[in-house]
N, C-alpha and C positions, 0 to 999 in steps of 0.2 A: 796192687798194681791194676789199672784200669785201662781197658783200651777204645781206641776212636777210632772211626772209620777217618780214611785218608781221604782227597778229593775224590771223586770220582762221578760217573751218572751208571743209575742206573735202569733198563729196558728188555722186553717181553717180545722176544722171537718165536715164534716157533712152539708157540706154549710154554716156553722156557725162560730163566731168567739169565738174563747178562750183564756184564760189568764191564762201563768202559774207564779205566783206569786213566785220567788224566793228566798226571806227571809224566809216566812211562806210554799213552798211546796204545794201549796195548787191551785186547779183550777178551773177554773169558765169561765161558758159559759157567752157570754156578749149580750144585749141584741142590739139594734141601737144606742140608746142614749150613752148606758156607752163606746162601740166603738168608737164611732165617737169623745169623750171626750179621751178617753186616749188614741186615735193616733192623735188628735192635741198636748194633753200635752207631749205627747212623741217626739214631733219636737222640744221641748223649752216652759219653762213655759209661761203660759199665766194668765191674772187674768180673774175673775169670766166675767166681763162685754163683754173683748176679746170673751171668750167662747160663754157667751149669742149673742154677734152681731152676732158671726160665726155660731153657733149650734141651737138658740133656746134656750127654758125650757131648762135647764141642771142641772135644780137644784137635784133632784132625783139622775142622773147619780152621780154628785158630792158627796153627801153624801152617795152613795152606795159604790162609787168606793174609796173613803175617808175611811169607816170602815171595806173596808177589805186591806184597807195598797195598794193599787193598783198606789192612788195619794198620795200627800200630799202638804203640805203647805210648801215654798220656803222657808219661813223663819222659818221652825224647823225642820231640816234634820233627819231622823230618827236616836237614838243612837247607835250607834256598838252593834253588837251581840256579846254578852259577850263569853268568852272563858271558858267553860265549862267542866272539868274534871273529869269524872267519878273516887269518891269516893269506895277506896279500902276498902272493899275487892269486887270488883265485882265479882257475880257468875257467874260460869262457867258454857256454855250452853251445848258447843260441848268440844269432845277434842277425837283428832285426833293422832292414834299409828301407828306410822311405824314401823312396826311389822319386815320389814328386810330393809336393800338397795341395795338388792341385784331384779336383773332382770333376764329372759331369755329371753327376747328382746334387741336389740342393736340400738332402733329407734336413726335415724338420731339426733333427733331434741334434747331428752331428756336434759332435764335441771341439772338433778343428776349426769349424766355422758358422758354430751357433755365438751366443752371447756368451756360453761358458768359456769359449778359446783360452788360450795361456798363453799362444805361442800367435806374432804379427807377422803371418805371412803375406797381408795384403799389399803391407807398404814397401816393399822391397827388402826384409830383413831377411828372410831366407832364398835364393834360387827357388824357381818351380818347380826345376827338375836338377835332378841328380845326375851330375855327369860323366863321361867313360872312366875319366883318367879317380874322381874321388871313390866311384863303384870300387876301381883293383884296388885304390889305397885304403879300402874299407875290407876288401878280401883277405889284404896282408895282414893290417889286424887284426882280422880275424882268425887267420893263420898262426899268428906270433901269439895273439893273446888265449888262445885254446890249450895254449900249455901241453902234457902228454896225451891230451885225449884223442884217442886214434877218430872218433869222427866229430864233424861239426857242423851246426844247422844253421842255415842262410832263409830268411823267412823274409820277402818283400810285401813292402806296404805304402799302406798313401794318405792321404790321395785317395785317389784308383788308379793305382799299382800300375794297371795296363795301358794308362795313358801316355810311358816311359818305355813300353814294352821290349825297343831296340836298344834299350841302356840292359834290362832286365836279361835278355838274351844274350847280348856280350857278354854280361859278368856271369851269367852261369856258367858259359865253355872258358872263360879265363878262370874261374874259380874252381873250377873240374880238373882243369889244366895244372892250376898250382898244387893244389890237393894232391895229385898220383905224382909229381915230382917228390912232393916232403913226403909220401906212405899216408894220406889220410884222406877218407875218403867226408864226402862234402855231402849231405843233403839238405832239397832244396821245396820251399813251401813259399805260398802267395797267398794274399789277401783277396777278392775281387769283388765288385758288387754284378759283374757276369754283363754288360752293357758293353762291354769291346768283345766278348768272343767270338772272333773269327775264325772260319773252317784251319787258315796256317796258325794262328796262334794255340788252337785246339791240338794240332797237328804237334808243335812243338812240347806243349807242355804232357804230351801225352808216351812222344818220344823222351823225353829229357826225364818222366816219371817225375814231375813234379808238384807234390800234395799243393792238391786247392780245395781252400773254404771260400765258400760262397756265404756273400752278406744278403741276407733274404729273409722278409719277417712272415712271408706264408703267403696262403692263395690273395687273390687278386685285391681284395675289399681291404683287404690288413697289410699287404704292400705300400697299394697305392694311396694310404693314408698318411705316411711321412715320407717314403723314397720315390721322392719326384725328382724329374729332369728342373733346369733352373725355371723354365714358363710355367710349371704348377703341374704339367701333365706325369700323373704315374708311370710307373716304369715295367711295373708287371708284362704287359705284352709282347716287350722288347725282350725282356732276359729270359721268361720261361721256355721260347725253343729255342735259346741259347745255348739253357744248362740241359736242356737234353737231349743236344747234342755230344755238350762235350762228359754227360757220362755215359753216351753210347761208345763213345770214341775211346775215351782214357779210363782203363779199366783197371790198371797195373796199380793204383792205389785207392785208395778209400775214399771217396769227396764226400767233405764236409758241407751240413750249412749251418751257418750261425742267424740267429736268433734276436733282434733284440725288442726285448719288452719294454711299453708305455703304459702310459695311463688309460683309465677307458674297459671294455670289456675284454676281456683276454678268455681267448678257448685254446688252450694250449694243445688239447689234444686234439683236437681240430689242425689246429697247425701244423703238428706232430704228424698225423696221419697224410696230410697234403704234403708234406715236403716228403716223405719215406714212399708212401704207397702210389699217389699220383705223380710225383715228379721223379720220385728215385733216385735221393740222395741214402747213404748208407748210416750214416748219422746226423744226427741235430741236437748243438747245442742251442742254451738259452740263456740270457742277462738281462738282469734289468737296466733301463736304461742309467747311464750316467748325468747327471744335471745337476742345475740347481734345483730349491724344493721349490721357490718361486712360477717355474716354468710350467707352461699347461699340460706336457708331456709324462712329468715327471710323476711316478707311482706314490702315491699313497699309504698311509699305513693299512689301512682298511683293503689296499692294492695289495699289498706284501703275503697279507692274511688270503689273499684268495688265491694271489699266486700260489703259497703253500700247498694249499689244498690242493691246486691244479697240479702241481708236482708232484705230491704225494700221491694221485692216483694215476700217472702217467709211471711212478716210479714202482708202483707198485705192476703193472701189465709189464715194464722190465723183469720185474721179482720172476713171475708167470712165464715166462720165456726162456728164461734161465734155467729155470727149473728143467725145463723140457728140452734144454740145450736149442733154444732156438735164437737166432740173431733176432737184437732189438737193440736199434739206437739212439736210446734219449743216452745225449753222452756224461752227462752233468752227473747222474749217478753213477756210471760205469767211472770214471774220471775219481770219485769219492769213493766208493769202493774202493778203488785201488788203491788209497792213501791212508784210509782205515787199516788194510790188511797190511802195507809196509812198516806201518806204526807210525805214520809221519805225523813229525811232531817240530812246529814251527816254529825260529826264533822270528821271522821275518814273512810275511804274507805271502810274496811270490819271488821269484829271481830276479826283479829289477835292481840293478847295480850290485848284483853277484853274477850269475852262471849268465843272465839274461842282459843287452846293452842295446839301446836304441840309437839310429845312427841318421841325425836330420839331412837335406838334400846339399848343404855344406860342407860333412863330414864331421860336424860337431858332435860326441858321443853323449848320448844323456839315459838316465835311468832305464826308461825302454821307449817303444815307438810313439808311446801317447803326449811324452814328455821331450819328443823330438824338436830340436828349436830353439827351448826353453833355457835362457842362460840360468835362472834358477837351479836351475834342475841339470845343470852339465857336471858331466866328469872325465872332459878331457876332451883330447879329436881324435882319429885315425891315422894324422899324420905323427902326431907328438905323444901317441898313449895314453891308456885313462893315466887319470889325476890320482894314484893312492891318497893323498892328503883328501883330499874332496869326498872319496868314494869311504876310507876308513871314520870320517865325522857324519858319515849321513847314514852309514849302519848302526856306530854308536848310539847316534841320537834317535832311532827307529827301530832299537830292540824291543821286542813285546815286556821285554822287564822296566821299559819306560815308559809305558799303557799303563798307567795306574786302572784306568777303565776297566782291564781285561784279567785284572789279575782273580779276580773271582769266579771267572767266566768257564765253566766246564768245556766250550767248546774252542778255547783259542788255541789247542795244539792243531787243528786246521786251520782256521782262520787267520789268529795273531792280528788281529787288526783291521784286517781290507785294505782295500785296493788304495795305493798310494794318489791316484789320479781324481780316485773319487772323492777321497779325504780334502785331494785341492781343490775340488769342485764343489761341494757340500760346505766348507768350513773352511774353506782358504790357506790348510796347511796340511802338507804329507803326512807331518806324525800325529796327527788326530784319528784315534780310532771312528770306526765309521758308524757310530752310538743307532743312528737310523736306522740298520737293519740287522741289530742285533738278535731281536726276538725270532726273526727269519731265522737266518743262518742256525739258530739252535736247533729250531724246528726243522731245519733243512736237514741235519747233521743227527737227527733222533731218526728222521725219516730213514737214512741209508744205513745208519744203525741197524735197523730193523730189518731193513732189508740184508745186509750184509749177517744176520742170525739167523736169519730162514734160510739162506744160502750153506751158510756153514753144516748145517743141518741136514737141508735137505737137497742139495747137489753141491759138497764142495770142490770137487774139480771143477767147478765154474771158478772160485777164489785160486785154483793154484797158476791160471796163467797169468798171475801176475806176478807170480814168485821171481822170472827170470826177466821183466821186461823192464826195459833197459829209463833209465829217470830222461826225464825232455821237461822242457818249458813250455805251458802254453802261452798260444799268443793268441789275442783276440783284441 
């Protein structure tokens, strides 16, 4: 009888060796013996006696590394992981209102109203804005379609968000309002690029304790290179004593800023340091931009590889803080981490058209906010319900067990594919894995690996507050 190693990757923490088990999601420090067994049986099965000439006792190793699925026996390959489809009606966690699609930015890059668009807001196909009466019939859905979950998240988007601000303000006190009638309480988040914040609008979102991300690519020179007003002029001077104002003011949550990367020279930690230490946000994530690969914005392979690096050493001065129990937030790691240590393990990329529903300024419900508009891409409205028929053929057809791409892929129990929106922007169709940034994403994902074993090791009550925190969807 001979045994093979199972899928798996393996990676050096802490001076130590680890094993991320890729069926099960699951990881483990290995001690000498089970090493030295599963990177023999990783060259080609061997049988027990092979091993004992070569290794020694390996018995132990064998049946360690045997019951967490690590090896196995040559002759019973393990069975296919069955194709598992979430049973409708699944509740709704988040659900995300694009309250207008209308901007008073003309960023370069935007996806709503660059060349990549999906969705013809110009010619009169959608409303600009989102009205009182579709706002509550968007709340009741969300009410009705959250099923038992005692709370549910209402996440405004655009647009810019705040260009609606009086549709936005009704529906938070009418959806607070409906909430403590039926026992559920309702939290509430916003998108903004920080160009409306006024002292009352500061005021309210501050009293209402309403999480805001702010859209900001860093100090002035990196701003005011794609997020211009419509005349060409940058935007930097306007919003930075905007936003700090409103984190002197709203302190009761966390503000976000998001990130987003182009082509070109990228100092991430430059960036990093300007929005946390100079402006004083409390985290910063980062993405690369969405496009086509045609467009002058759009990163590079040769981009991707430097991003890496810039990540790996931003994520690595996380590792250092951690260690020391000090806040630090690049959240992109914090965010993986946490999905590493839950075990999460993907059939489906993110919660668009599960837990996660985008709600265009019509009422039209589609996958999520990006795909807002998009008769393609609908499953239903607010007044009439998602579409089960629509929404159970577009999981079917979008399980990672239909990525033939992905199936050899060590890291798609995180990923599973990427982002649906970028699949339609890159390649013209949602179930296309996103092949462009695959070599990333591994490296990404080796990267927090690593990080998440030095953790384990050397401060793991930094890993157990994630033991009890509760699953949300992001939006971005």
């Amino acid at each position: 009888m001979a045994w093979a190693a199972r899928e798996h990757h393996r990676f050096q923490a802490a001076g130590k060796p680890f094993v991320y088990l890729v069926p099960s999601a699951a990881i483990f420090e290995l001690d000498e013996s089970a090493d030295a067994v599963l990177r023999t049986v990783a060259m080609g099965p061997r049988t027990r006696d092979e091993l004992t000439s070569a290794l020694g006792d390996i018995d132990a190793a064998l049946a360690e590394l045997t019951r967490v699925q690590a090896i196995g026996e040559v002759s019973a390959p393990p069975a296919p992981t069955p194709k598992i489809i979430p049973l409708a009606p699944f509740p709704l966690t988040t659900m995300v209102l694009n309250v207008t699609n209308q901007c008073n930015l003309s960023c370069t890059y935007c996806y709503e109203y660059g060349e990549d668009k999906i969705v013809d807001t110009e010619n009169g196909k959608q409303p600009k804005f989102m009205s009182d009466e579709t706002a509550r019939a968007s709340v009741e859905f969300m009410l009705k379609e959250s099923g038992t979950n005692q709370v549910a998240h209402i996440t405004f988007f655009g647009g810019e968000t705040l260009l609606n601000f009086p549709v936005l303000a009704r529906t938070i006190a009418y959806a607070r309002q409906r909430g403590e009638e039926l026992g559920k309480t309702i939290d509430f988040s916003l998108t903004t690029n920080a160009t409306l914040l006024k002292p009352e609008i500061i005021e309210f979102l501050a009293d209402n304790r309403v999480g805001v991300t702010i859209s900001i690519d860093g100090p002035r020179e990196v701003q005011d290179k794609f997020r211009v007003f419509h005349n060409g002029t940058g935007s930097y001077d306007v919003v930075a004593p905007k936003i700090k104002e409103l984190l002197k003011r709203h302190t009761s949550r966390p503000i976000g800023a998001r990130v987003t990367l182009t082509s070109g020279k990228m100092d991430i930690k430059r960036i990093y340091q300007h929005l946390t230490e100079e402006m004083g946000f409390w985290e910063v994530g980062f993405a690369p931009v969405t496009t086509s690969p045609t467009r002058g914005h759009a990163i590079s392979d040769t981009g991707y590889d430097e991003m890496l690096g810039q990540f790996r050493d931003l994520a690595y001065d996380f590792l250092e803080a951690s260690v020391a129990n000090r806040h630090h937030g690049f959240s992109n790691v914090k965010e993986t981490l946490e999905e590493l240590h839950k075990g999460v393990s993907k059939a489906f990329p993110c919660g668009a058209g599960l837990g996660l529903l985008g709600v265009a300024t019509d009422g039209d419900v589609a996958l999520c906010h990006r795909f807002a508009g998009s008769d393609a891409h609908k499953l239903g409205t607010v007044a009439d319900g998602i579409d089960r028929g629509a929404q159970r053929a577009f999981l079917e057809s979008h399980h990672i067990a239909n990525k033939t791409d992905c199936s050899t892929c060590w890291a798609r129990p995180l990923c599973s594919g990427g982002c649906y929106h970028e699949a339609h922007t890159r390649y013209g169709e949602t179930i296309r894995p996103n092949l462009h940034y695959c070599d990333w994403i591994r490296g990404w994902t080796d990267v927090c690996l690593q990080i998440y074993g030095e953790l384990a090791v050397r401060n793991p009550a930094f890993l157990a507050q994630f033991d009890d925190e509760p699953a949300k969807e992001p939006v971005s």
